[in-house]
Structure formats: structure tokens, C-alpha cells
N, C-alpha and C positions, 0 to 999 in steps of 0.2 A: 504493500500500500504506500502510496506516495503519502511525502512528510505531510503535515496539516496545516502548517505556517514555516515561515520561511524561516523563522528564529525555534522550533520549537520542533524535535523529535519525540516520538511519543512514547509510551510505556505499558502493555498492558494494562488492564482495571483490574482489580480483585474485587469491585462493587458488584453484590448479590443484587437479585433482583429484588423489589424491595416495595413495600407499603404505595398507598396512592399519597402524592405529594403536589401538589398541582394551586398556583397562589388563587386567592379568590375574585380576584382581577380578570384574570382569563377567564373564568367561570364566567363572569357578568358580561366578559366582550363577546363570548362564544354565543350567549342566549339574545343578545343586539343583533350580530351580524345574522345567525340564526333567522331571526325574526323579519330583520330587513338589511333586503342589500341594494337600496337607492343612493348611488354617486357613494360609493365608499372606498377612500382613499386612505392614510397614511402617511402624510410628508412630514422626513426629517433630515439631516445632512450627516455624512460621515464624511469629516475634514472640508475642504469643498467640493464634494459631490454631493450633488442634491438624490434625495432618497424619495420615491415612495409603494409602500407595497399594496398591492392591489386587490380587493374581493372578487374572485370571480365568481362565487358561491357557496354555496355549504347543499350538498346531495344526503340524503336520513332515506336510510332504510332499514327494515326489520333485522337485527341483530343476527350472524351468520352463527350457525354450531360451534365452526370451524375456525371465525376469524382470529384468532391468537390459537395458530393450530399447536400449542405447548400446554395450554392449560385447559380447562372445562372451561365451558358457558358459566358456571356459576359462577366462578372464580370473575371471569371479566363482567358479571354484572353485580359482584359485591365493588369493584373497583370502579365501574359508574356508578354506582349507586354513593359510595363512598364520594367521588364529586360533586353529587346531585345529578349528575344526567339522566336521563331516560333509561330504563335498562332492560328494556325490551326494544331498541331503535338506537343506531349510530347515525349521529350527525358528524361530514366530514367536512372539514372549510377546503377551498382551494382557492392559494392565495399567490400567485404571481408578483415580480419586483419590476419596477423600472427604475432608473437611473440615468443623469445627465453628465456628463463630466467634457467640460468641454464644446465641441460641436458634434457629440454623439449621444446621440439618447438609444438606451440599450433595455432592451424588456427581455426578463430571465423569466424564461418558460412563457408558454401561450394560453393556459388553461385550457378550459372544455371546447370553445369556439361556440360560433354564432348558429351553428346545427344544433348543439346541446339546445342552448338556447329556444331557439324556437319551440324546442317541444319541450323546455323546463325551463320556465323564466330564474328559477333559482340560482342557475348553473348559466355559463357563459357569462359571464358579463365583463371578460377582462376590459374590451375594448370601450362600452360604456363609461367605467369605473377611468382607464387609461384618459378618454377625454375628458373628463370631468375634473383629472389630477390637472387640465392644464398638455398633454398632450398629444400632438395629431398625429393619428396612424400612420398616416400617410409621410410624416418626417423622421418614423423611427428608421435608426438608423441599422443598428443589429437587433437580430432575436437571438439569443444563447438556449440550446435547447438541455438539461440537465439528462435527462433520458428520454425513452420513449414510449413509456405507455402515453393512453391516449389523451391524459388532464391534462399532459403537457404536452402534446404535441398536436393536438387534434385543432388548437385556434389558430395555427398555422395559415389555416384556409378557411376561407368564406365563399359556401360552394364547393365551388372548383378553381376559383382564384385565391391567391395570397391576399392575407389578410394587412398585412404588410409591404405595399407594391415594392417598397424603394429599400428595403432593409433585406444585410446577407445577414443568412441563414448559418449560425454557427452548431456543429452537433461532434459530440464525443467521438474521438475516433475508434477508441473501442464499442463503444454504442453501437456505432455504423457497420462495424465490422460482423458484429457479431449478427445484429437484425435484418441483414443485408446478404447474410450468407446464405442458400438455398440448401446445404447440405445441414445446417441447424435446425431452418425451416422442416426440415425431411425428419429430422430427430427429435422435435420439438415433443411434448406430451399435446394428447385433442383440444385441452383447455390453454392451451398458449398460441396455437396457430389463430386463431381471430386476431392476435394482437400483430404477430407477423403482417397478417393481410392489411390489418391499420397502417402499419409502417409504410407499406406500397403504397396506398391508397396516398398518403401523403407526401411520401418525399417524391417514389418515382410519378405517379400519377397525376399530384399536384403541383409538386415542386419543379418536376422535372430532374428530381437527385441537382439541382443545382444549391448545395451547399459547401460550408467551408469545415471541415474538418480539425480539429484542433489537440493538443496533448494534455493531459494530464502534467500539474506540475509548472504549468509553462501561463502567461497572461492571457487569456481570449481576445479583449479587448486592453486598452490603456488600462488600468486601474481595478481590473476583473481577476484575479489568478483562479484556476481549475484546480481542484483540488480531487482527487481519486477518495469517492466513498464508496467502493462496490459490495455487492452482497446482494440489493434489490436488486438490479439487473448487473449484467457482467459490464457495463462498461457507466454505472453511475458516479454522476460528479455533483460536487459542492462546489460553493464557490470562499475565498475572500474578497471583499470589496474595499478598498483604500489600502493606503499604507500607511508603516507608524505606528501611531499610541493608538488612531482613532480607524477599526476596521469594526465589519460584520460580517459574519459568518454567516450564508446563504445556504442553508442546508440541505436542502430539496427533501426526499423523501426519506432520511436519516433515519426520522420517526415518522408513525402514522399520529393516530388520536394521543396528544399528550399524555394524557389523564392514562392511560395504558400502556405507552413505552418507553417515555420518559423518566417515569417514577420505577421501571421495572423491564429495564433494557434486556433483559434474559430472556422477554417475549419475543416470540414469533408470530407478525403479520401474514397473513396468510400470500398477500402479495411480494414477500420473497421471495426472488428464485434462487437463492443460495443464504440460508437461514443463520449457517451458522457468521458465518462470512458478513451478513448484516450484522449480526450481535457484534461481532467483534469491532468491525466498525464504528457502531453506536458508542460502544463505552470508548474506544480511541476518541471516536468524537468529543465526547464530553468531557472526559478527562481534561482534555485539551482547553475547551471554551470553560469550565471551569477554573481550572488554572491562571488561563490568561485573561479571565474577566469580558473575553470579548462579546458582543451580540451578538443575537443569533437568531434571522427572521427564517420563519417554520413554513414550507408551503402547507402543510394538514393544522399546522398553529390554528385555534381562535383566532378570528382578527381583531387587532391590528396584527398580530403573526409576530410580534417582536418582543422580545424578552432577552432573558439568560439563564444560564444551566449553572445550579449551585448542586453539589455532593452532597448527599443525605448519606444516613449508616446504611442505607441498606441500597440505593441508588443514586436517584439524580433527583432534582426538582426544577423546575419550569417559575422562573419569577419574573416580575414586570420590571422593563428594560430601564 
């Protein structure tokens, strides 16, 4: 795994998975954005780059058997119930970043797109929420895609057009490699081939495969570093954003629902395709943002998505930024 900051090697966690730890701040932003997502933004600055993170929506469906395939159902509904959430229904935010620095305004990750949308006003609304922060589609300049399931890559397109006329298309080079490969395709399990056909649908179908491939480890943009967090997919990335004293950590899908893997990184989301290989990541991860005190804006975060990761005895905890 590539280092997590440029100044900082990481160390194993010995942190057990551990109690629900979750501030009550999140809890109140989760059941706002939950409830309504009219023009909801986020702006703040890291050093001079202007920051803001995006609501593209919160998707609630009946509670899976399965979704933390490590523990029982009971177990993940004493630990919403323990937050107060629903514990019969998961609500999940998806919360997109844009960023200006310079003469380039950069949107990390695309969310659901403007197809969610139409048939779930809930969902989709990056480009809404994107104008309303003050910026036009039409002037972004990069999209950086973290991976490729479809929250993030699916706003790519509106239709069968870029949603983004005038903005390159930045995607993992491992990402690419691996979703792009026909002989994976062939080995894939039945419940992962839809996502392959997403991939086509999008890059070769809509994009035209014209993107820009990028490394781990290496800047995407001025002011962007990649960061290698794999485990959910084989080629998932983080981000930092600035340099110096004053960064954030852009996590992507590190974690899922706080309140569950946050407080208890030893779960398995059912959406990893390499479980243990997330865990280990997760606690690298935090160890890390713990340590160094940095932010750390959550795409499944509650919004506003921004907080930080403090060390409990038995995990992590999720507090207001």
C-alpha cells in the first residue's frame, strides 16, 4: 500500500473492533440532509483552496441480512439503534467534493447522475447542489474518479452525453486496468458482472474510454495527491488535498455508514471485494488521520461529510471537524 502522507509511514492498528462511537452532531446532520437535500453545499478553505462538499443524496432501504457480512443482523441493529437510526432501514449519504485552486475547479467523484435522479429525486443531485455552491458544469475543469462502482461514476453522463463537456476525465490506473480487463470480466462472480457492464456503459460507450489515467502516490491535479486505499475495489484511491499544516483527507469509500465502521473497523461491508484488505486499510487509514489530526471529508459521511477520526479503546470515533 502506498505511504498515506508524504511525511508519514504507517504502522499497523492493534485497535479491536469496538462499541458505537459516533459525535451527536453527525447524528443531527444525517436526519437534515436525510430529510432535505434543497441546494446543499458545504464551503470551507484548506490553505487557499476553496473547498466544498457536495449532497448528492442519501438512498434508505430495508436493512440487508448480509450487509456487514462478519457479524449478525442483530448485532448491526443494536449499533443503529445505539445511534438512534432506524434499525430496520439504512440511510446512505453520497456526498461528492469540488475544489478550486487556481484556474481549475476539480469535482472528486460524480455521484449517482441525473438518470438516478429522474426516477429518485433523492439521489442525483450533484450537479444541482454543484450550481448552487456557485459552480458551472460547464467550467469544470477535471473530474477525478476514486473508483468505479456506479455512485461515482454513473454522473459522469447525462444520457448519453458528458455531464461535464469541457472537463478531463481523471480514473485510477489500477481501477482501469482491472474493470477494463475482459479476462476479469470472464472470472468475475454473476453478482459483479452488472457493474463491469456499468463500467462500458460509461467510459467506452459514453466517454468514448477518453480518459486520463493517473498513479497512485503521484499529484492528479496541482494540489490533489492519490493516495492507494485498496481492498473495496483493486484499484481504490483517496485523496490529500493541500499541503503543509493545512490538508484533508478525501476518503472515498474507506468507510461505509459511520455509525458501523468507523466505530468498528473489523466490519465487513458487504460491498468489498477484498474484505480483509479493506480492514487493513481502514485502521492504516485512521491511524494515520488520527495521529496527524488531519480532516477527513467521508463520501457515505452524514453531511456536511467533514469531520475527524479520534482513537477510542476499542476503535475509532467520527467527530465534528
Amino acid at each position: 500500500m502506498t505511504e498515506l502522507s508524504r511525511r508519514t509511514v504507517l504502522a499497523g492498528s492493534t485497535a479491536a473492533a469496538g462499541a458505537l462511537s459516533l459525535a451527536p452532531g453527525f447524528i443531527e446532520a444525517f436526519f437534515n440532509s436525510a430529510m432535505a437535500q434543497s441546494a446543499s453545499f458545504n464551503k470551507y478553505k484548506v490553505g487557499a483552496i476553496e473547498v466544498a462538499g457536495l449532497a448528492d443524496g442519501v438512498n434508505t432501504f430495508p436493512l440487508p441480512d448480509r450487509f456487514v457480512v462478519n457479524q449478525s443482523k442483530e448485532q448491526v441493529q443494536k449499533a443503529l439503534a445505539a445511534a438512534k437510526l432506524d434499525t430496520e432501514k439504512l440511510s446512505i449519504p453520497f456526498n461528492p467534493v469540488v475544489f478550486k485552486n487556481g484556474n481549475r475547479i476539480v469535482l472528486i467523484d460524480a455521484g449517482m447522475g441525473p438518470a438516478a435522479n429522474a426516477q429518485n429525486p433523492n439521489v442525483g443531485n450533484t450537479v444541482k447542489n454543484l450550481t448552487a455552491a456557485g459552480y458551472d458544469p460547464a467550467k469544470v475543469t477535471d473530474v477525478v474518479i476514486s473508483h468505479f462502482h456506479g455512485d461515482h461514476i454513473n454522473g459522469l453522463l447525462n444520457g448519453t452525453n458528458p455531464t461535464y463537456p469541457n472537463a478531463q476525465v481523471h480514473v485510477p490506473a489500477a481501477e482501469w486496468k482491472y474493470w477494463t480487463d475482459e479476462g476479469e470480466v470472464s472470472r468475475a462472480p454473476d453478482g459483479r458482472k452488472p457493474a463491469f457492464a456499468n463500467v462500458k456503459r460509461v467510459f467506452a460507450d459514453g466517454l468514448k474510454n477518453k480518459v486520463t489515467q493517473y498513479q497512485h502516490g503521484k499529484d492528479v491535479v496541482p494540489g490533489l495527491m492519490a493516495v492507494a486505499t485498496t481492498g473495496h475495489t483493486p484499484g481504490h484511491t483517496s485523496y490529500i488535498l493541500g499541503t503543509g499544516n493545512d490538508r484533508v483527507f478525501v476518503q472515498s469509500d474507506v468507510t461505509n455508514v459511520p455509525s458501523l465502521f468507523v466505530a468498528n473497523p473489523g466490519w465487513h461491508v458487504q460491498f468489498d471485494q477484498d474484505a480483509k484488505q479493506a480492514e487493513e486499510t481502514r485502521r492504516k487509514t485512521y491511524d494515520m488521520l488520527a495521529k496527524d489530526k488531519i480532516r477527513v471529508q467521508g463520501f457515505h459521511f452524514p453531511f456536511p461529510s467533514l469531520g475527524r477520526i479520534e482513537k477510542t479503546k476499542d476503535g475509532y470515533r467520527l467527530s465534528n471537524a
